[in-house]
C-alpha positions in Angstrom: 0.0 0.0 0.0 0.9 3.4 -0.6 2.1 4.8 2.7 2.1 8.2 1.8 -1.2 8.0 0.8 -2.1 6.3 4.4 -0.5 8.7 5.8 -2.4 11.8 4.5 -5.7 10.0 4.3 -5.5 9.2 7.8 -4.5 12.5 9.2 -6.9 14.2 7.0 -9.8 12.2 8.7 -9.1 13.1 11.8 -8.5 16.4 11.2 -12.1 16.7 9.7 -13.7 15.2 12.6 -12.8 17.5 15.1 -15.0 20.3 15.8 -13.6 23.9 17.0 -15.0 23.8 19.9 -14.1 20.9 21.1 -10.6 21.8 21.4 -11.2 25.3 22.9 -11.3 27.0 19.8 -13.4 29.3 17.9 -16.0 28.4 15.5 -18.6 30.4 13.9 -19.4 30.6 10.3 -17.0 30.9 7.1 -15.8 27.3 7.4 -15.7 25.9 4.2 -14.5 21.9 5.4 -15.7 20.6 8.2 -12.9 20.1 11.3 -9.6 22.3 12.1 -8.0 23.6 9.5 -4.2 22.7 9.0 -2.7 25.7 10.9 -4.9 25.2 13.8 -3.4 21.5 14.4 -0.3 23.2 13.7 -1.0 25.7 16.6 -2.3 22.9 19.0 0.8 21.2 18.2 3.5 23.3 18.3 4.5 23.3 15.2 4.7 25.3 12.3 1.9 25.4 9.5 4.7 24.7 6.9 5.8 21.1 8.8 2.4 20.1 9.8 1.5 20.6 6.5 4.5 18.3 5.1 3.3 15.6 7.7 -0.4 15.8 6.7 1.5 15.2 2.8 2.4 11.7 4.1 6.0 12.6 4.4 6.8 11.3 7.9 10.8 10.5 7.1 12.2 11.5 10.0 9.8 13.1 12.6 9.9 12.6 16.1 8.3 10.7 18.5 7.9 14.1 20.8 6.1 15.4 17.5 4.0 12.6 17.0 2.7 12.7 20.1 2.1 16.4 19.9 -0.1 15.7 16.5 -1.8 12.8 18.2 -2.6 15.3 21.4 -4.2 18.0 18.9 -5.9 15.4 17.0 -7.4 14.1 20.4 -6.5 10.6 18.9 -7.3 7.1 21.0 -4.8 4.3 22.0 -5.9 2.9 18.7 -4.9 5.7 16.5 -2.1 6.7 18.4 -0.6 3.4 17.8 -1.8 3.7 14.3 0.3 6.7 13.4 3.1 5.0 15.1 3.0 2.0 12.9 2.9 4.7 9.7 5.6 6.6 11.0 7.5 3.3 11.2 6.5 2.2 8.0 8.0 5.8 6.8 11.0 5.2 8.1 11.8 1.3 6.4 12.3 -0.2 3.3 8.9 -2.9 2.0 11.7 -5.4 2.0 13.1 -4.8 5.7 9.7 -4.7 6.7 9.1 -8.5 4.8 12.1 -9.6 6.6 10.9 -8.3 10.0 7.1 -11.0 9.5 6.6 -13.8 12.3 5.8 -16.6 10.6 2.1 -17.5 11.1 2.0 -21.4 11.2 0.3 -22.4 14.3 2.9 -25.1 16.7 1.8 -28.1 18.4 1.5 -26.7 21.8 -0.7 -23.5 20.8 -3.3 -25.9 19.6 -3.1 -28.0 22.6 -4.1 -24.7 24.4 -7.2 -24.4 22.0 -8.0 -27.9 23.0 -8.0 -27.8 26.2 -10.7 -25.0 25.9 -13.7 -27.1 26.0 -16.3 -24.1 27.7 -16.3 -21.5 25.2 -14.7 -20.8 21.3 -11.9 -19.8 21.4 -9.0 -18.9 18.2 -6.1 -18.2 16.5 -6.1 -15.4 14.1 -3.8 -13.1 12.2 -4.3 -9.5 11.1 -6.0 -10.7 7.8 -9.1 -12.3 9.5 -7.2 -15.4 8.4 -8.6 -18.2 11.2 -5.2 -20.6 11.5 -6.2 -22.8 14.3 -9.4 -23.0 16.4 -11.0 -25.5 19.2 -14.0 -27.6 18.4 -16.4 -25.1 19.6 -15.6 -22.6 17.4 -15.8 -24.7 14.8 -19.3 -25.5 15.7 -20.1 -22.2 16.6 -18.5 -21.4 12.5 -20.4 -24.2 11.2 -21.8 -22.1 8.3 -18.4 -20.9 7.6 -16.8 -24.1 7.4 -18.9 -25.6 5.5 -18.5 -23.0 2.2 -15.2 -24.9 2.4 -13.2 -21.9 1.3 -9.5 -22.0 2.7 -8.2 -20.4 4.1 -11.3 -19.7 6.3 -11.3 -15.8 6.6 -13.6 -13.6 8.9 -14.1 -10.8 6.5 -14.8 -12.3 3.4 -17.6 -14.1 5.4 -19.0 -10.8 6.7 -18.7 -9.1 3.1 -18.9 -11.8 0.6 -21.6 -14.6 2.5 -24.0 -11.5 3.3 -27.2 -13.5 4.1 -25.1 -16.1 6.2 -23.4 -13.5 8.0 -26.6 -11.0 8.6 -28.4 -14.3 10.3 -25.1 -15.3 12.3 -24.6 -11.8 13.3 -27.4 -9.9 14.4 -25.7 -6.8 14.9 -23.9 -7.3 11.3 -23.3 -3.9 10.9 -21.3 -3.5 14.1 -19.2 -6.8 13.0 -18.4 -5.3 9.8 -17.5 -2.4 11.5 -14.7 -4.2 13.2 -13.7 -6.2 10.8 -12.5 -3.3 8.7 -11.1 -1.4 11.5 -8.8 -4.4 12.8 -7.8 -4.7 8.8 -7.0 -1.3 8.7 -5.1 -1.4 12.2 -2.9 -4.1 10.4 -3.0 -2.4 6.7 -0.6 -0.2 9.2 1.5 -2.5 11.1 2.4 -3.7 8.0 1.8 -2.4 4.6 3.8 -4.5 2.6 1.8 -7.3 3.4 0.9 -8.2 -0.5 -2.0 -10.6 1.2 -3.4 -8.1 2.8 -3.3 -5.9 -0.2 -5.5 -9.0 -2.2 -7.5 -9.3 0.3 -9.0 -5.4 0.6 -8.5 -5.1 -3.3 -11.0 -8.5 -3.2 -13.4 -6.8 -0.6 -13.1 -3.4 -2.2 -14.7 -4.7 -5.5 -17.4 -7.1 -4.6 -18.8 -5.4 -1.4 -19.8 -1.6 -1.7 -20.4 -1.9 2.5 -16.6 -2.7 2.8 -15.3 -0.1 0.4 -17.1 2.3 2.2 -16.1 1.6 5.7 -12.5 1.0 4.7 -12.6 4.7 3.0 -13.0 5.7 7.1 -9.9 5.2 7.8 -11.2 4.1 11.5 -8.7 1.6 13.6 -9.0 -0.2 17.2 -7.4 -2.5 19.2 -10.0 -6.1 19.7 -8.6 -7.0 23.1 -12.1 -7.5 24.9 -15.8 -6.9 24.8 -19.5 -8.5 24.3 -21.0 -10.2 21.2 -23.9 -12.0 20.6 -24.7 -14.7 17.9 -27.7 -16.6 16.3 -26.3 -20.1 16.0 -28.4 -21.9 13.0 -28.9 -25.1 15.9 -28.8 -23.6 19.4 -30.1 -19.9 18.9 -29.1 -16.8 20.3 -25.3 -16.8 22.6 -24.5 -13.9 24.4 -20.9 -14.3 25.2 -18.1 -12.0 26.5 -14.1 -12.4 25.0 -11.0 -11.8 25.6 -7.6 -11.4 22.9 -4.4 -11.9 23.6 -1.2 -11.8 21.7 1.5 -14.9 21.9 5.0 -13.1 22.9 6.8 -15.2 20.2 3.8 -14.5 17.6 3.1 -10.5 17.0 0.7 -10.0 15.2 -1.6 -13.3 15.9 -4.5 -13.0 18.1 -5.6 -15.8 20.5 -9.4 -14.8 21.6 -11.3 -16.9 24.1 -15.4 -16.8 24.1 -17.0 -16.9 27.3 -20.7 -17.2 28.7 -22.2 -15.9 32.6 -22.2 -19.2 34.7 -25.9 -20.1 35.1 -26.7 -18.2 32.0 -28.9 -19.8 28.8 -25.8 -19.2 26.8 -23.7 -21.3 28.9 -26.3 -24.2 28.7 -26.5 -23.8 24.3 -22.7 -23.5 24.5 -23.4 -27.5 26.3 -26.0 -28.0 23.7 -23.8 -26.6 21.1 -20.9 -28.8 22.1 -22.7 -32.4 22.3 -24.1 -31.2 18.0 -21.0 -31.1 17.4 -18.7 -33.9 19.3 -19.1 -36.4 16.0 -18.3 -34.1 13.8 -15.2 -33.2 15.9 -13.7 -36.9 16.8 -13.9 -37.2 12.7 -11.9 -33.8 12.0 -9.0 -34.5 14.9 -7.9 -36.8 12.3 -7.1 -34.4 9.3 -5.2 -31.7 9.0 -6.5 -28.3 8.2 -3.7 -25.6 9.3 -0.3 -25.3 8.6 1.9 -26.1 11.0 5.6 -24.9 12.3 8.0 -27.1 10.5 10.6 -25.7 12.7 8.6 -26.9 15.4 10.0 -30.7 16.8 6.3 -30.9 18.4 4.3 -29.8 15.3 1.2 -31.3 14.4 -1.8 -30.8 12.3 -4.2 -28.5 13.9 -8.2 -30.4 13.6 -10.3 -30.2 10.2 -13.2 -27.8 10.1 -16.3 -29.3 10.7 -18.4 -31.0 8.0 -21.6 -28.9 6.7 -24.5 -30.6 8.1 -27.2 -28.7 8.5 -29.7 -28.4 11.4 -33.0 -26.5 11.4 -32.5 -23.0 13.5 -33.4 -22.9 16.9 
């Protein structure tokens, strides 16, 4: 991806958000764009209208973290985007094929998928920055059992929100939330690395055959997916309310390992049960084939389980 163009979209957004006021400054009419105009971030930061005006151009070669965090301050940017402008600045500052060189591979070793096993309450997963799902317990497969069954590999989170729009709407009753974070945790790793030339296929993919994607990813909106609530409409058990939690392997940056968890006592927790004894057939068979890569580097690699065959149940 152009990082330039990142860059000045990014900063641009922001920038156009912001309303006078909000930052202490005056409004009133004779404002031709909406948000602060270039030499009032310039003020707020410190700087002058000249080198704010270079950074908004996408030329971050060079600037300092003091300066960044000045243009973050004025741009009353989250965690989320602060990072964000971090990982551009970065990006400025390095060559596409330093940046290839600096990738943790992504295969999935033995002993992370024995942690996924030994989940049996709640889905949980292993993803990448992509939406790419490389390893997964039986539950999620279960609770994925529309997804797997398309049997497209490598089984990908945002093409099933953009491109399987019926499936997904049913699956996820606050869809448009969902595809809301999809894109943003896309564009959060369209960041941390834009040399990525999967990444690249994958948004030019969405771009053209999903209008709801193109717009969103035009946003330019980021965030970190480290906890929160979500709530599903499994095709056999009904409605799940569960709660989650992500977490990043120290050896892995840029994988996500995300636990689903349901309220002891709750009806969730009882369909999760449910959910579980639908698919425990289906899940003895699939132990047996392999369906992720694996570290070959790894003495203790092994096959991560198949996805789950596509019977069909009635819904709940």
């Amino acid at each position: 991806m152009d990082t330039e163009s990142e860059i000045r979209d990014f900063l641009t957004s922001r920038r156009a958000r912001i309303r006078p006021e909000q930052v202490e400054l005056p409004g009133g009419p004779g404002r031709r764009v909406p948000g602060l105009r270039r030499n009032e971030v310039a003020l707020l930061a410190g700087v002058s209208v000249e080198y704010y005006t270079r950074l908004e151009r996408g030329r971050l070669g060079g600037v300092s973290d003091t300066v960044l965090d000045a243009i973050a301050d004025a741009l009353l940017l989250d965690d989320a985007e602060r990072s964000h402008l971090a990982d551009l600045a970065r990006a400025a500052n390095e060559s596409p094929v330093r940046s290839r060189r600096r990738r943790a591979p992504e295969a999935v070793s033995r002993s992370m998928q024995l942690v996924l096993d030994a989940v049996t309450t709640g889905p949980a997963f292993v993803r990448n920055g992509r939406m790419d799902v490389l390893a997964e317990n039986a539950l999620f497969r279960a609770l994925y059992s529309d997804l797997y069954a398309l049997d497209e590999r490598p089984v990908n989170l945002a093409r099933f929100v953009f491109l399987q729009r019926e499936l997904a709407e049913a699956f996820y009753p606050s869809w448009s939330v969902a595809a809301d974070i999809n894109v943003a945790i896309l564009r959060t790793e369209a960041g941390r690395d834009p040399h990525d030339r999967a990444l690249q296929d994958l948004v030019g993919e969405l771009s053209t055959r999903s209008d709801e994607f193109r717009v969103r990813w035009g946003a330019h909106e980021v965030r970190h997916h480290s906890s929160g609530q979500k709530r599903f409409h499994h095709p056999v058990v009904g409605r799940l309310d569960m709660v989650y939690e992500a977490m990043e392997p120290m050896d892995r940056p840029g994988l996500n390992f995300l636990i689903y968890s349901a309220e002891p006592g709750s009806p969730t927790e009882e369909r999760l049960r449910l959910l579980a004894s639908w698919a425990a057939p289906d899940a003895a068979h699939a132990g047996s084939e392999a369906a992720h890569p694996v570290d070959a580097s790894d003495p203790h690699a092994a096959s991560a389980p198949s996805p789950t065959p596509s019977t069909k149940e009635p819904r709940a």
